[in-house]
C-alpha positions in Angstrom: 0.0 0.0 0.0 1.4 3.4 -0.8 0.4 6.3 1.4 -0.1 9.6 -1.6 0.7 13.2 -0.2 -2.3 15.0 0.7 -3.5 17.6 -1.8 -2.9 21.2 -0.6 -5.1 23.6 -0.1 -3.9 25.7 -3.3 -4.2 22.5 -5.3 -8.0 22.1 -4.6 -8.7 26.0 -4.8 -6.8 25.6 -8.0 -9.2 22.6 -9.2 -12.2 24.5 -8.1 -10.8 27.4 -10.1 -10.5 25.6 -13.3 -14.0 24.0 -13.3 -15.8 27.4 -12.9 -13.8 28.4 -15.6 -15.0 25.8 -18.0 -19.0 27.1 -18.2 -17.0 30.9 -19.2 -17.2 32.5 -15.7 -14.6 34.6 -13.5 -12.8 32.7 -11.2 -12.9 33.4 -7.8 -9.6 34.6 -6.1 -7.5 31.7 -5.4 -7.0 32.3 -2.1 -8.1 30.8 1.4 -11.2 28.4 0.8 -13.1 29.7 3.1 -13.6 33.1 0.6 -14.3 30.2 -1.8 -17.1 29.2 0.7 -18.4 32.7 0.9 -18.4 33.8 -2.6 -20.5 30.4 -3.0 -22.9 31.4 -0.7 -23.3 34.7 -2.3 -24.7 33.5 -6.0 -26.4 31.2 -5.3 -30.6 31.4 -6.1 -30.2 34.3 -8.7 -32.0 32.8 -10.8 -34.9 30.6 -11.2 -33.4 27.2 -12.3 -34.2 25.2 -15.8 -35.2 21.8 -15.5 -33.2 18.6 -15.2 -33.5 16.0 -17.4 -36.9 14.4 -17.2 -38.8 11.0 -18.2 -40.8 11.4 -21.1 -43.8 9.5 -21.1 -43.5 5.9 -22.9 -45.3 5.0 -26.2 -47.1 2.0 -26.5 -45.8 -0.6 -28.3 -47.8 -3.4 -28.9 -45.0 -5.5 -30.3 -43.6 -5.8 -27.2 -44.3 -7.2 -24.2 -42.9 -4.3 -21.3 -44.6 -6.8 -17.6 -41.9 -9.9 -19.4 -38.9 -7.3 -20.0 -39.2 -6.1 -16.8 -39.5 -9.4 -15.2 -36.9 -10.6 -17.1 -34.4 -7.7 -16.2 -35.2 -8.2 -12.9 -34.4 -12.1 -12.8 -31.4 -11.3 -14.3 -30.0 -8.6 -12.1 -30.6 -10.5 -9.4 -28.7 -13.5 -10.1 -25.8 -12.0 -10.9 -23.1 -12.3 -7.8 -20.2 -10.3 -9.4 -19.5 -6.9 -11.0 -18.2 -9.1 -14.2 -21.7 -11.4 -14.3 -23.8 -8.2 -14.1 -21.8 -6.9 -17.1 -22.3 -10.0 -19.1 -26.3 -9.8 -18.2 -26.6 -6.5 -19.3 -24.8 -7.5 -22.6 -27.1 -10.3 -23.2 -30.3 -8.3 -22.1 -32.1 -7.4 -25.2 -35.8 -6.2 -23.2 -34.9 -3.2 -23.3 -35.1 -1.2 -27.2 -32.1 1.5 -26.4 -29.7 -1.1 -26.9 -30.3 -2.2 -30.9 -29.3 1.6 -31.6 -26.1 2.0 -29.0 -22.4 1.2 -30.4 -21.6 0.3 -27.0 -22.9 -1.1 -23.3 -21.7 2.1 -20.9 -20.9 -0.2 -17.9 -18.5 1.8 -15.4 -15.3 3.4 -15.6 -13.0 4.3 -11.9 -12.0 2.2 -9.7 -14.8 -1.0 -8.6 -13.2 -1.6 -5.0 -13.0 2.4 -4.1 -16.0 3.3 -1.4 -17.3 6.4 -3.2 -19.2 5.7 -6.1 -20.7 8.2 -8.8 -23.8 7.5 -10.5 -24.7 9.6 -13.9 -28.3 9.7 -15.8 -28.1 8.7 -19.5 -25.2 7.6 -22.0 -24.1 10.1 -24.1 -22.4 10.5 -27.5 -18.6 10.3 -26.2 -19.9 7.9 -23.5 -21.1 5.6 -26.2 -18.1 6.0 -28.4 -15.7 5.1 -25.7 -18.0 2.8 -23.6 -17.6 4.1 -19.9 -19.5 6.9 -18.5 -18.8 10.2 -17.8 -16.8 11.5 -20.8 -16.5 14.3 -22.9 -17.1 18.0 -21.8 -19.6 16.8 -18.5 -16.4 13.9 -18.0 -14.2 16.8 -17.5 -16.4 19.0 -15.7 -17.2 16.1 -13.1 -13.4 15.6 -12.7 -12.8 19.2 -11.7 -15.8 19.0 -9.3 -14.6 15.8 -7.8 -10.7 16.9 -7.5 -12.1 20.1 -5.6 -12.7 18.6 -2.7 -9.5 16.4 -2.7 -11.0 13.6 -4.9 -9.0 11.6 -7.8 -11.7 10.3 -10.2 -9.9 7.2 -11.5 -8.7 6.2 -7.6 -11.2 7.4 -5.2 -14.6 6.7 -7.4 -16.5 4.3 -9.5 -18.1 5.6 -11.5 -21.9 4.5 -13.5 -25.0 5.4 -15.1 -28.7 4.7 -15.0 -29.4 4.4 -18.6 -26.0 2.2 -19.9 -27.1 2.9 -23.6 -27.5 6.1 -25.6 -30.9 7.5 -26.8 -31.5 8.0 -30.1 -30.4 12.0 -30.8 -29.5 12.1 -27.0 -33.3 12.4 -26.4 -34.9 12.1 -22.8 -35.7 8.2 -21.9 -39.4 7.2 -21.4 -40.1 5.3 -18.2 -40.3 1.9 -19.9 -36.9 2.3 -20.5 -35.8 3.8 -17.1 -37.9 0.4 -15.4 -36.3 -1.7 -17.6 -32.7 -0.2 -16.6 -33.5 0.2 -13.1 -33.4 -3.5 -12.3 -29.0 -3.8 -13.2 -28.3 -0.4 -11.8 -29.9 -1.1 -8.3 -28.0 -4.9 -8.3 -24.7 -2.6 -9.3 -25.0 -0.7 -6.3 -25.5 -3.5 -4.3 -22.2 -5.8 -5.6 -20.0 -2.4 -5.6 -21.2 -1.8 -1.7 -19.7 1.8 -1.7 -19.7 3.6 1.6 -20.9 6.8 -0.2 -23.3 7.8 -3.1 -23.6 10.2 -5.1 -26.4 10.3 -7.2 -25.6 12.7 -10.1 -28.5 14.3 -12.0 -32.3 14.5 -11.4 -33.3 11.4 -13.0 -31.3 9.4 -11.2 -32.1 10.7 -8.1 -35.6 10.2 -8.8 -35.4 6.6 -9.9 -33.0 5.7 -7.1 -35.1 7.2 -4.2 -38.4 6.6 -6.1 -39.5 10.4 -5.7 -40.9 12.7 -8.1 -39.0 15.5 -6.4 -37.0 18.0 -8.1 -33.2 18.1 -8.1 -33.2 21.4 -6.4 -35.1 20.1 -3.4 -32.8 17.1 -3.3 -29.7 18.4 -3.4 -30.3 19.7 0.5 -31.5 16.3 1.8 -28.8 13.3 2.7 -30.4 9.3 2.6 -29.1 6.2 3.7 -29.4 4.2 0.4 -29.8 0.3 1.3 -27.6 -2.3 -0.2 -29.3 -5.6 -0.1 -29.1 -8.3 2.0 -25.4 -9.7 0.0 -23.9 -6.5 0.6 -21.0 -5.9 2.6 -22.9 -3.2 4.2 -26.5 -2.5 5.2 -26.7 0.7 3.7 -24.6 3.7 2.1 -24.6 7.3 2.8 -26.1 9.2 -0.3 -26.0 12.6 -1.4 -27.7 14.2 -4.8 -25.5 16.8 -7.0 -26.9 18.4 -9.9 -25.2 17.0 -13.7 -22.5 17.9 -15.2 -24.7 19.1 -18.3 -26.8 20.7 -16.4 -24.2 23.2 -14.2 -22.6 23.6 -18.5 -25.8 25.3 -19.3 -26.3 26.8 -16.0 -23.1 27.9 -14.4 -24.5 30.3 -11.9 -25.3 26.9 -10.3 -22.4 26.3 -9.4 -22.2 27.9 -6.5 -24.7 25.4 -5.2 -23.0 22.8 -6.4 -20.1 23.9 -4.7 -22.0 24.0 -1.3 -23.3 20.5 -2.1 -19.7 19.2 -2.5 -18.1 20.7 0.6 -21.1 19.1 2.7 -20.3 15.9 0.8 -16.5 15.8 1.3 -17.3 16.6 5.3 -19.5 13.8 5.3 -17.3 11.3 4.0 -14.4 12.5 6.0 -16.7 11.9 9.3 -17.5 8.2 7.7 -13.6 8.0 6.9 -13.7 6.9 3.8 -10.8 6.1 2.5 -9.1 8.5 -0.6 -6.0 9.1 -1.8 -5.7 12.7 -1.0 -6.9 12.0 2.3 -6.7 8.7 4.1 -4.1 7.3 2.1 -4.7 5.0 -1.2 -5.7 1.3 -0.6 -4.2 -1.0 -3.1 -1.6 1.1 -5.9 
């Protein structure tokens, strides 16, 4: 086991720096975090927030047969015992119509034994090129956000989504498709058994807590997400944070977001999960 230097508090001020900048606004002075803090506090509700992504409702497709896919996705997720098994069932699950159109089965990217794990909403173009979540523009954004508060995205997080396969024209997916993914994403929490959640995105939120809640009224709430009874754990701490996307076409939401990290990286600190900026790295 190798024991990493701590990041500084210049290099996580920098980090936080860099990701404002990428949405086009000033940075902040790079001095003591705690201005960071206030300046945060300062912007944020000044203005009244777009939507996150939503479901669409579902067509009806008499062809198919949505009670059996779901049943079926369901049997499937739930006898899988390993991270590799749930892959291969989701490869050979074809209930579900996204997948004909996708290049690629967006499975999970990071590091599968690390306790913090990051789950996105949908597949998306880059995400489907390269098959792991979390790329691109948003990919980038997220690893500022997460390097902020001291967090190395390939060592300290593994990372998912709800929705492994991309939507035709990146279009919102109905809710026959968000039951028929649900099913894999809930047994992927369960076999990863993270100490920490965070659920990225109002649609995920929403399916994971079963809520019709906004983002903006989640984001201030903390759960204790249940793993299952073959988890390592009985349950993980969970926290909401709004997209990647989103924050791109609404930067001034940042500052929220901001506030939503700090309360995050205090939380896991209490729970002492283990990073490499701050506990010390488990395994190289």
């Amino acid at each position: 086991m190798h024991v990493r230097p701590s990041l500084t508090v210049e290099t996580a001020a920098q980090a936080l720096a860099q990701w404002w900048e990428l949405a086009g606004l000033e940075p902040f002075d790079l001095g003591p975090v705690q201005r960071a803090r206030a300046q945060a506090v300062q912007r944020q509700a000044v203005e009244t927030p777009v939507p996150e992504a939503k479901i669409t409702p579902a067509r009806v497709n008499t062809a198919k047969k949505p009670v059996d896919a779901l049943a079926e996705a369901q049997r499937l997720a739930q006898s899988c015992t390993s991270l590799d098994a749930l892959y291969k069932a989701l490869e050979s699950f074809d209930g579900c119509g996204l997948k004909a159109n996708a290049r690629t089965t967006v499975f999970a990217d990071g590091r599968a034994e690390a306790e913090i794990m990051v789950i996105g909403e949908t597949a998306g173009r880059e995400d489907d090129e390269i098959g792991k979540p979390f790329q691109g523009p948003e990919g980038e954004l997220l690893t500022k956000m997460l390097a902020s508060i001291g967090l190395d995205r390939q060592h300290d997080s593994y990372l998912t989504c709800l929705i492994p396969w991309r939507p035709p024209g990146n279009r919102n997916p109905t809710a026959e498709e968000v039951a028929l993914c649900r099913p894999f994403l809930v047994r992927h929490i369960e076999l990863a058994a993270p100490k920490a959640v965070l659920m990225v995105g109002g649609l995920t939120a929403q399916t994971l807590l079963s809520t019709s809640d906004s983002i903006m009224k989640l984001r201030n709430r903390s759960f204790d997400y249940g793993l299952g009874d073959n988890a390592k754990g009985s349950s993980a701490y969970a926290q909401c944070l709004f997209s990647p996307a989103y924050l791109l076409n609404r930067p001034r939401d940042k500052a929220l977001a901001w506030q939503d990290l700090l309360r995050f990286e205090q939380k896991i600190s209490a729970l002492g999960v283990a990073t490499r900026g701050r506990n010390g790295a488990k395994g190289t």
